[in-house]
Backbone bond lengths (Angstrom), bond angles and torsions (degrees), N, CA, C in turn:
res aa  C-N    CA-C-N  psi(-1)  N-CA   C-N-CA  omega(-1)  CA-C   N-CA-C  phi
1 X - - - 1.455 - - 1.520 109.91 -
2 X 1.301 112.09 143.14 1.854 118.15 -165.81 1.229 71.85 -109.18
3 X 1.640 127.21 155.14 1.264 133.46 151.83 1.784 114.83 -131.85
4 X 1.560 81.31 19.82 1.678 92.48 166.75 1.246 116.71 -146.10
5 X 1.185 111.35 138.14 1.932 130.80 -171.82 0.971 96.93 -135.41
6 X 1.789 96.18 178.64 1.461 119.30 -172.37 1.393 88.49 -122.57
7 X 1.788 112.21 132.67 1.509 135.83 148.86 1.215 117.59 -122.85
8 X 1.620 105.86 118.30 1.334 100.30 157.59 1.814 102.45 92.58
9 X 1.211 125.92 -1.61 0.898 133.01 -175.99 2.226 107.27 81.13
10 X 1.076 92.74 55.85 1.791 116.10 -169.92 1.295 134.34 -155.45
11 X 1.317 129.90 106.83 1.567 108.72 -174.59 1.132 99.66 -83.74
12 X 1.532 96.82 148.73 1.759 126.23 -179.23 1.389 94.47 -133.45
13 X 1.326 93.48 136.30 1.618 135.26 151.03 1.531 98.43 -59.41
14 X 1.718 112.95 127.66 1.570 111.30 155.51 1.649 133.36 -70.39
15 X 0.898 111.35 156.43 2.166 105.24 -167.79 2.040 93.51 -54.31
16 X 1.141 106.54 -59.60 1.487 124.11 -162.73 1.977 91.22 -49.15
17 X 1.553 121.12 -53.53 0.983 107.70 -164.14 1.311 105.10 -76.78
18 X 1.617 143.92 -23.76 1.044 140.65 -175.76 1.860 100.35 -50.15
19 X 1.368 120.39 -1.49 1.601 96.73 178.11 1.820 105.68 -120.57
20 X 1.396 90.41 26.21 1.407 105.92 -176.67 1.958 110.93 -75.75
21 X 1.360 131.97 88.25 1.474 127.20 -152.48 1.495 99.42 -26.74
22 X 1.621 110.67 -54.39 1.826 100.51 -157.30 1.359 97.32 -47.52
23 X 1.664 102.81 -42.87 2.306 86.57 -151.63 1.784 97.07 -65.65
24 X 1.233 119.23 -33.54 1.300 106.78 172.66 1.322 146.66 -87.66
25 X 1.068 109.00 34.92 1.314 130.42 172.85 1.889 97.33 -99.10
26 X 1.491 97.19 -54.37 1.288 99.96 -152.22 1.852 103.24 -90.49
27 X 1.393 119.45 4.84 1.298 132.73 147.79 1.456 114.75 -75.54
28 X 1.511 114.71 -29.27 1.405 83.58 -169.77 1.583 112.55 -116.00
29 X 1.305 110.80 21.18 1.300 140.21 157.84 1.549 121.93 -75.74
30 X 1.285 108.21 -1.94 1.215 118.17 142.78 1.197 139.02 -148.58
31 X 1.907 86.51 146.59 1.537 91.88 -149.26 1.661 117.39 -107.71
32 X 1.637 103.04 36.17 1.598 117.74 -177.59 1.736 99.55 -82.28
33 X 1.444 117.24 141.16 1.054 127.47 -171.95 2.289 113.61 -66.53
34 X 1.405 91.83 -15.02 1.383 92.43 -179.78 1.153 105.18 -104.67
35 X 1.896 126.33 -8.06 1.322 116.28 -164.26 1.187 128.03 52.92
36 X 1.752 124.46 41.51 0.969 143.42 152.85 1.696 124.20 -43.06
37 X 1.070 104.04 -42.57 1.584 110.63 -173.02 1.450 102.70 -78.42
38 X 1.389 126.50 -34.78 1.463 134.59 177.35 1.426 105.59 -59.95
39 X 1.299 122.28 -40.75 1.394 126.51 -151.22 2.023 99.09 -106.13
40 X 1.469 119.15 -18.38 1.470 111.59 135.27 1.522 139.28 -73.27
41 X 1.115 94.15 -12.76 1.284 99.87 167.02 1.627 109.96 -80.36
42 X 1.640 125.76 -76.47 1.035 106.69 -175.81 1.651 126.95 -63.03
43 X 1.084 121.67 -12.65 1.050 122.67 157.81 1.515 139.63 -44.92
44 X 1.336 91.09 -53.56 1.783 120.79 153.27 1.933 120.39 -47.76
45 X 1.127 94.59 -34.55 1.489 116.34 -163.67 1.675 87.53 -75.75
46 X 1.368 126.45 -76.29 1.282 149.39 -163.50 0.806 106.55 -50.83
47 X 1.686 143.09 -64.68 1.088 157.13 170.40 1.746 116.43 -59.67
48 X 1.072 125.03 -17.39 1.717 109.23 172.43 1.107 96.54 -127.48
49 X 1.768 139.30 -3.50 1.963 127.47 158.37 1.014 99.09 -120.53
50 X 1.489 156.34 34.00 1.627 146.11 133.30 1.514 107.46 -58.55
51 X 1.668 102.56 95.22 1.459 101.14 164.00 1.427 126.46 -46.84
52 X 0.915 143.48 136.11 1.554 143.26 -168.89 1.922 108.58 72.21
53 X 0.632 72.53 19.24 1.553 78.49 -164.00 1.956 112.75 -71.02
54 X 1.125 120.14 156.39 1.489 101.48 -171.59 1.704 122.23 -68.54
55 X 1.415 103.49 30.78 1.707 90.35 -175.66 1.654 74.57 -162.90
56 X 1.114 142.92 19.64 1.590 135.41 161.88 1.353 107.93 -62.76
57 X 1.622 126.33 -9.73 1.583 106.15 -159.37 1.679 83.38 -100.42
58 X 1.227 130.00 18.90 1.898 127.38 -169.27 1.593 81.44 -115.55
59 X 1.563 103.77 163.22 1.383 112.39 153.60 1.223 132.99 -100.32
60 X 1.022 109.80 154.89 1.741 144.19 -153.15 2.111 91.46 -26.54
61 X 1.672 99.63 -59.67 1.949 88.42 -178.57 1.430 110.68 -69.01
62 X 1.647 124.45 -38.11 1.177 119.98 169.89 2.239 114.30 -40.38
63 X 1.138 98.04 -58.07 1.357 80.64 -173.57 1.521 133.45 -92.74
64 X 1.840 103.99 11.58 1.417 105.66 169.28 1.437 99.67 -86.69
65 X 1.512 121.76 -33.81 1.675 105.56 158.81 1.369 121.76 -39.82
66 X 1.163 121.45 -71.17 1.181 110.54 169.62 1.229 150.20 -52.78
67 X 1.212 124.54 -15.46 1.537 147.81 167.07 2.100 90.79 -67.69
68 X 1.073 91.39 -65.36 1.602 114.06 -163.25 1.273 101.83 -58.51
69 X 1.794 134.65 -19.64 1.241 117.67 172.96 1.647 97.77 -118.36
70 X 1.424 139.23 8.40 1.215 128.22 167.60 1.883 120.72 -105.75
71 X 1.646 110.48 -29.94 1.598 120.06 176.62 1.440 116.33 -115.22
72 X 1.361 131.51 -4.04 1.214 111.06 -154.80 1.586 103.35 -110.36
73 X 1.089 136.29 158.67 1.418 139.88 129.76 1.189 135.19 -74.82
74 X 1.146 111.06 -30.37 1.571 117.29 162.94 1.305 117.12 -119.70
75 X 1.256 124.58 128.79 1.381 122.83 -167.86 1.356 131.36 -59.35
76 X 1.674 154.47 114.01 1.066 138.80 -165.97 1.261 116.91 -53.13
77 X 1.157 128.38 -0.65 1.898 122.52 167.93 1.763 110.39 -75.86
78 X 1.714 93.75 -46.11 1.592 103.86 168.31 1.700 109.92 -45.98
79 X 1.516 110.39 -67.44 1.317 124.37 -160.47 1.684 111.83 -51.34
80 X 1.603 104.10 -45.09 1.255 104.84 179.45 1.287 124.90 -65.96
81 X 1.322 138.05 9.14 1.360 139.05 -168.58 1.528 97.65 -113.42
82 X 1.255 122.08 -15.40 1.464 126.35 -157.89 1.440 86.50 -71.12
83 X 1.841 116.47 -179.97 1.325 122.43 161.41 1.262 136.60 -65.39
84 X 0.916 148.36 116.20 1.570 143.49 169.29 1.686 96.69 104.76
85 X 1.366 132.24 -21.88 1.465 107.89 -155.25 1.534 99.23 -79.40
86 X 1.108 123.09 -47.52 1.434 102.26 -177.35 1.465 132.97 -70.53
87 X 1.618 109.93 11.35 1.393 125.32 162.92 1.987 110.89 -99.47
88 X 1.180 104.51 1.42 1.333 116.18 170.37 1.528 113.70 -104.29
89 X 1.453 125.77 -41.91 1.059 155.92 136.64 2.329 95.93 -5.22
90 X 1.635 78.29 -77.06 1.892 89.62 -161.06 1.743 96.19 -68.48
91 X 1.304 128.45 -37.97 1.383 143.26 178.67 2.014 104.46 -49.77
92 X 1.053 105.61 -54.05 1.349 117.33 168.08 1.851 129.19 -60.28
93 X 1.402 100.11 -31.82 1.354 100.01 -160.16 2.168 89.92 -107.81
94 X 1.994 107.96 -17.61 1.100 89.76 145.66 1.964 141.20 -97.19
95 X 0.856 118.50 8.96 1.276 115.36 150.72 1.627 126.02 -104.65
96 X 1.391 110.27 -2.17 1.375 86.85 -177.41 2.015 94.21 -117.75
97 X 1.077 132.06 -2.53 1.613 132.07 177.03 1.517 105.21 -102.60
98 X 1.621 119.27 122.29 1.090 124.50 165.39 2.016 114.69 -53.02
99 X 1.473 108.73 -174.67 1.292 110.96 174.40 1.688 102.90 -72.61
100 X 1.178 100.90 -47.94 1.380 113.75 179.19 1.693 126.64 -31.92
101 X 1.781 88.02 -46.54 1.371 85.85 -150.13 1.843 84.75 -101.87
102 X 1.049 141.99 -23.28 1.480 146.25 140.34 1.775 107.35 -25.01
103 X 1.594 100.81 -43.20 2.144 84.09 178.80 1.385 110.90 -79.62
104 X 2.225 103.05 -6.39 1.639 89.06 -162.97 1.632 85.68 -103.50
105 X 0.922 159.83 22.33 1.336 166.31 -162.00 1.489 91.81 -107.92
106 X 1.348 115.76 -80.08 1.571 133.43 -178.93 1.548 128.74 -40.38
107 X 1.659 102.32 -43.00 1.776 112.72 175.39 1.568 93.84 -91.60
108 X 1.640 133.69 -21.10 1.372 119.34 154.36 1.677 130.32 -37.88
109 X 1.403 102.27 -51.76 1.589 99.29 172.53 1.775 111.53 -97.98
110 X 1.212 102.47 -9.00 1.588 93.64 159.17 1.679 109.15 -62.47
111 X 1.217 118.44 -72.40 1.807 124.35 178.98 1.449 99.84 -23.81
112 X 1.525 126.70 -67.57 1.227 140.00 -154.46 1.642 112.83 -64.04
113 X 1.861 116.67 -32.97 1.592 119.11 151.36 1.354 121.83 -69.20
114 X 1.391 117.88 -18.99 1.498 124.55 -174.55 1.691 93.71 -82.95
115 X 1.079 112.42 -45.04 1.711 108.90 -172.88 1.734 104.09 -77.27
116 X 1.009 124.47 -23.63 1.398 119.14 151.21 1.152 122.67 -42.37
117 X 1.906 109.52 -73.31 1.319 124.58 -155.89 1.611 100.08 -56.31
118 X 1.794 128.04 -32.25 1.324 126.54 -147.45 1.991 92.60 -87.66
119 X 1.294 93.71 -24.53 1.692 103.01 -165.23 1.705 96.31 -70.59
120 X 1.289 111.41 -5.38 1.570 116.90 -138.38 1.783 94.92 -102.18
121 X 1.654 92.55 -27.50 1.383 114.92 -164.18 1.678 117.86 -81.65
122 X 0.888 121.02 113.68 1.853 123.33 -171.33 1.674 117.56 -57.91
123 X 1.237 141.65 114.46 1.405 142.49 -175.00 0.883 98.14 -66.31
124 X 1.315 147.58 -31.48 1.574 150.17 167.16 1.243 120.18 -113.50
125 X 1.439 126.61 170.54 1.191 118.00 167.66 1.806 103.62 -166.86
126 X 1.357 102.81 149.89 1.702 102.14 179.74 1.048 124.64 -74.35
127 X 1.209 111.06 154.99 1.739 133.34 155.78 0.643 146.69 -166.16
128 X 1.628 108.94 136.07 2.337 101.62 -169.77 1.506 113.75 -81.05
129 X 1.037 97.11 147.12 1.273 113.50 165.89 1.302 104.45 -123.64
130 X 1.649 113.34 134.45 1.119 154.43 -175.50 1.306 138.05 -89.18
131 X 1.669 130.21 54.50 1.353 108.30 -161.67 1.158 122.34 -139.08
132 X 1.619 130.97 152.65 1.690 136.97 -153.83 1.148 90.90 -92.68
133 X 1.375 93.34 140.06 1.866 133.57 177.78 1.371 100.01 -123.42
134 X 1.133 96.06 175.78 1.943 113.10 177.97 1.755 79.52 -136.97
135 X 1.364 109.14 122.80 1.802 137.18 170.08 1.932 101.79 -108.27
136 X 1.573 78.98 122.56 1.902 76.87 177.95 1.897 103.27 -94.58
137 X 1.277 124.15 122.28 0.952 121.51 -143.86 1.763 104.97 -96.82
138 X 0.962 120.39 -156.03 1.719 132.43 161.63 1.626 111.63 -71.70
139 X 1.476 115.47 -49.25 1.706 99.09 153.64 1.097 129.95 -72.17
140 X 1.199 125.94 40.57 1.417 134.24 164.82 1.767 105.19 57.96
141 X 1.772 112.49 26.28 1.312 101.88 -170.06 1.868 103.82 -124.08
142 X 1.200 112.27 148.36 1.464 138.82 172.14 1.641 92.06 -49.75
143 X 1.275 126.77 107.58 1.379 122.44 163.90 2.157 127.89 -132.86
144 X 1.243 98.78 97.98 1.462 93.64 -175.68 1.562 134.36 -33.38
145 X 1.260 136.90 102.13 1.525 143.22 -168.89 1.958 93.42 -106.59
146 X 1.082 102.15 172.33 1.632 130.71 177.99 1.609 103.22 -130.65
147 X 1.477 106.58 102.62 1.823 98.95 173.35 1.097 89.66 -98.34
148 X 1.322 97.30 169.90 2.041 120.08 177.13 1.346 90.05 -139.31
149 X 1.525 92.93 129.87 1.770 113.24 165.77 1.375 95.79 -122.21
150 X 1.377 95.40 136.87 1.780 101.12 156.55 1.458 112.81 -106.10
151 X 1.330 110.61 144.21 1.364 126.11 -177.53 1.732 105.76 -138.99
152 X 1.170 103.23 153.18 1.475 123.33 178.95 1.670 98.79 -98.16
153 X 1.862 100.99 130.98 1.575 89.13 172.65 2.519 88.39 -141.29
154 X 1.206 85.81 151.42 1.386 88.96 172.32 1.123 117.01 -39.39
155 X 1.512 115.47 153.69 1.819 141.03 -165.05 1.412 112.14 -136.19
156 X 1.623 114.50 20.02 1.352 133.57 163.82 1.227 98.18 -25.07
157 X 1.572 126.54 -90.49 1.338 139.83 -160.15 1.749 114.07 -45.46
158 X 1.409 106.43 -25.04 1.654 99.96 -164.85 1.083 72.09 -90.85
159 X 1.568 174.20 -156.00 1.106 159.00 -21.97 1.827 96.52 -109.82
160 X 1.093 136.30 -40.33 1.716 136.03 -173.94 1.489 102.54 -29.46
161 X 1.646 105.56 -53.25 1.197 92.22 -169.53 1.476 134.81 -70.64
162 X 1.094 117.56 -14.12 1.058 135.12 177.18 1.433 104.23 -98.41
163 X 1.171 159.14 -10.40 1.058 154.07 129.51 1.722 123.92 -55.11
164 X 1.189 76.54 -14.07 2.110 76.13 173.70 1.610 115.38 -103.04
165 X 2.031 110.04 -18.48 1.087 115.01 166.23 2.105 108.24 -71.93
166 X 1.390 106.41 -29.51 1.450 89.81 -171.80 1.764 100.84 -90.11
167 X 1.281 134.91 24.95 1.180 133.21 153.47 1.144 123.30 -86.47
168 X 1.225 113.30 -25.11 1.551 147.97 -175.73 1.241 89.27 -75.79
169 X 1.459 131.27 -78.46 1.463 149.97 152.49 2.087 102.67 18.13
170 X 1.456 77.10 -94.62 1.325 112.65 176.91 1.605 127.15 -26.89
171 X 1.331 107.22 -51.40 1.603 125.55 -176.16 1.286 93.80 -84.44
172 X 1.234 138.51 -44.36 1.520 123.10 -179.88 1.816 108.62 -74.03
173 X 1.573 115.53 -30.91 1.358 106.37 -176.63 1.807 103.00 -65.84
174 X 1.212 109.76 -32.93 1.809 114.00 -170.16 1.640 86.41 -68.78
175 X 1.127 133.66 -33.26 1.942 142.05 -173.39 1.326 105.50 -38.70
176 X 1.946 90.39 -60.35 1.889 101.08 -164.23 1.233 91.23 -78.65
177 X 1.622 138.60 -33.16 1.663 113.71 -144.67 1.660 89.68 -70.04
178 X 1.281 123.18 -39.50 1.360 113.28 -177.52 1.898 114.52 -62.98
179 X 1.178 84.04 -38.47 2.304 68.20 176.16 1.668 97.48 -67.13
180 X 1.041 136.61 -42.46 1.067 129.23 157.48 1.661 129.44 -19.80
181 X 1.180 105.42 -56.53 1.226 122.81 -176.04 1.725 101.67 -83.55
182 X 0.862 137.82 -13.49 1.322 145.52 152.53 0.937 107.23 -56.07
183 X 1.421 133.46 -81.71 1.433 130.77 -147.24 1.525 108.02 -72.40
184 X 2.169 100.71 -40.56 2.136 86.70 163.68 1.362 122.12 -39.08
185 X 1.186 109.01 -44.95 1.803 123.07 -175.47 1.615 107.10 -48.21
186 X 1.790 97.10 -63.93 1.410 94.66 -175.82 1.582 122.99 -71.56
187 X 1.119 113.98 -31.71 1.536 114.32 158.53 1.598 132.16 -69.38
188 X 1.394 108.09 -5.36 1.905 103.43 149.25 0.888 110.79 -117.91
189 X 1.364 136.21 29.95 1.414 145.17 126.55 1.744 117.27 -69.23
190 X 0.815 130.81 -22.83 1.742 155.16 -179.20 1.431 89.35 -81.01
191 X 1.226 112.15 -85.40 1.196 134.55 -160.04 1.718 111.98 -36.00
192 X 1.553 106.13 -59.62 1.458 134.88 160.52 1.482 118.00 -32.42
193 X 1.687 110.07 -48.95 1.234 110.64 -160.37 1.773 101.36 -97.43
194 X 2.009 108.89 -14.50 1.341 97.14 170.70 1.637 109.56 -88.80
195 X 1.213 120.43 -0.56 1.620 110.61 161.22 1.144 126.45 -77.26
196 X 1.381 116.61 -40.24 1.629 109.58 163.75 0.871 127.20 -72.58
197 X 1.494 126.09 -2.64 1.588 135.52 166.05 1.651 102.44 -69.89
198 X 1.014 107.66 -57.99 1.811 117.37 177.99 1.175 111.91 -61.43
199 X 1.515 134.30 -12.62 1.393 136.95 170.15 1.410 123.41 -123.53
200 X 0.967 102.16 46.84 1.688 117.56 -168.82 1.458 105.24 -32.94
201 X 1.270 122.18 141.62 1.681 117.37 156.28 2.235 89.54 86.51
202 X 1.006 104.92 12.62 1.776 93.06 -171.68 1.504 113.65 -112.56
């Protein structure tokens, strides 16, 4: 169950959920006459854990940036420290996010540190090499030196591993999109069978 939408270009709280303890704690914790701080908060809420939501396909820091530089007045790093919101926060994301879409939320910003960590990783990398010569010198004499060359040689191996975790990655993210794709199925199947219930004879 979502108990927050957009009207009017606004997220609203539903009447029924307004007696929900989290949202009211953290409604009546503020005490601005327009309820501004309430209405960044849920706003905040809607916009970076609305599964399907228009910025669900980014990860989790990708779209509190964005929330945080397109709706907010107070920033969701601020907001989240306040009282109650991040128990409104977890209250929200458990009734309105399946199991499903909670594992795809989670390996979402996992992928998104893994695509860091690999970006993070050098395709090359240096090293000297070290090796004795005989230098014929100014006394006209044969004398053993140690040169050092540095050379660049491939960094294949430091990156494998992490390329075999985001394959790993991968086959489980293709895992959930299909339970995913299940439960859409089974929920306009629900959906279907409570309309012809409401239209008997149709």
């Amino acid at each position: 169950m979502s108990f927050l939408s957009v009207k009017e270009n606004v997220v609203v709280c539903s009447e029924d959920a307004m007696l929900i303890p989290e949202v009211q704690v953290v409604y009546n914790n503020d005490k601005q006459k327009d309820k501004s701080y309430f209405q960044d908060v849920i706003t905040a809420i809607y916009y970076i854990f609305k599964p399907n939501g228009p910025y669900w396909n980014k990860p989790l820091s990708e779209r509190i940036e964005i929330v945080n530089e397109d709706f907010l007045r107070t920033k969701w790093d601020t907001l989240s420290k306040k009282d109650g919101v991040i128990e409104l926060r977890d209250c929200y994301i458990d009734l309105c996010q399946t199991m499903a879409e909670k594992l795809e939320e989670s390996l979402k910003s996992d992928i998104s540190e893994l695509l860091k960590a690999l970006n993070s990783v050098p395709s090359t990398v240096k090293r000297t090499i070290e090796q004795h010569a005989e230098v014929l010198c100014d006394d006209n004499v044969f004398h053993k030196v140690i040169v050092s060359v540095e050379v660049s040689i491939p960094n294949f191996e430091g990156k494998q591993k992490l390329w075999d975790y985001s394959m790993t990655f991968s086959k489980t993210f293709k895992q959930i999109q299909e339970m995913l794709k299940v439960e859409a199925e089974e929920k306009e199947a629900q959906d279907m069978a409570r309309r012809m219930f409401d239209k008997p004879g149709k």
